[in-house]
N, C-alpha and C positions, 0 to 999 in steps of 0.2 A: 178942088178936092174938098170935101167936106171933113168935120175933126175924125178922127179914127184915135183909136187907142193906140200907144205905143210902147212896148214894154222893154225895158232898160236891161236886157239881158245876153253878155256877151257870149254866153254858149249858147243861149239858140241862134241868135246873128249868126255865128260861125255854121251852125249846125244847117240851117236855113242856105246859106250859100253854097257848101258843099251840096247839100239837093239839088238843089236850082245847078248848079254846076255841072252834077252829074244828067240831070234829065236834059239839058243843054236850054236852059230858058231863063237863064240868068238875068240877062236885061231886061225881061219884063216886068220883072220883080223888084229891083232895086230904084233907089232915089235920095237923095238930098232935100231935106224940109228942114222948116226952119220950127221954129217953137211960136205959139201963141204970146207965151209968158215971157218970152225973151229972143225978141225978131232978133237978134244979132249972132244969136247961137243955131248953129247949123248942125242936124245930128245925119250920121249916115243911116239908113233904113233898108229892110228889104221884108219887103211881104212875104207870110208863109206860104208855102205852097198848098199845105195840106187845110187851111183856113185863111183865104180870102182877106179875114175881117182884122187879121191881126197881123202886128207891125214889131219888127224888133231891130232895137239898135244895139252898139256896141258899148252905150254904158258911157261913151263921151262927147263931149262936145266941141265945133270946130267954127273959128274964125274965118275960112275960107270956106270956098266952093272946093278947093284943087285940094286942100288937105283932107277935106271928107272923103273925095270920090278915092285920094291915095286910102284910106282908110279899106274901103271898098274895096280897091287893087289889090291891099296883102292880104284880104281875108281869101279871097278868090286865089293868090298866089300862093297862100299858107295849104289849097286844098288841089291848086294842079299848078304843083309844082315845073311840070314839062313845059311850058312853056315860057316865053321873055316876063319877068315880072313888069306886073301892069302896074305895081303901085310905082316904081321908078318915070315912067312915062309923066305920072301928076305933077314929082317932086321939082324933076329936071329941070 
């Protein structure tokens, strides 16, 4: 992957997943990167839908791979709540 912009902002994150949730294309949107400036921090991310070009995370930064992707889990669980929370799966 080539650098992309990423914008630190946790209501479009949210908002962003809830889309992607709704139109059911979720996984093709999301990911785990890591930072140029700082290989050890791992931010969750998920592509907008409605632009391609742009990248939003939720404003934090994670030590693991399993804490981001739980990160991932409750935003997804915060917007469909009916089923098994997926962020519990990472933590376990």
């Amino acid at each position: 992957m080539g650098k992309v912009t990423i914008y630190h902002d946790k209501e479009a994150f949210e908002q962003e997943i809830a889309t992607l949730v709704w139109k059911q294309k979720l996984f093709m949107y999301i990911d785990v990167v890591s930072r140029d400036s700082a290989p050890n921090e791992l931010l969750a991310v998920v592509r907008g839908y409605a632009n391609d070009g742009s990248w939003y995370s939720n404003g934090k930064t994670y030590s693991s791979y399993r804490h981001a992707f739980a990160a991932i889990g409750a935003a997804v669980d915060a917007v469909n709540p009916q089923h098994s929370p997926l962020s519990d799966e990472w933590i376990s």
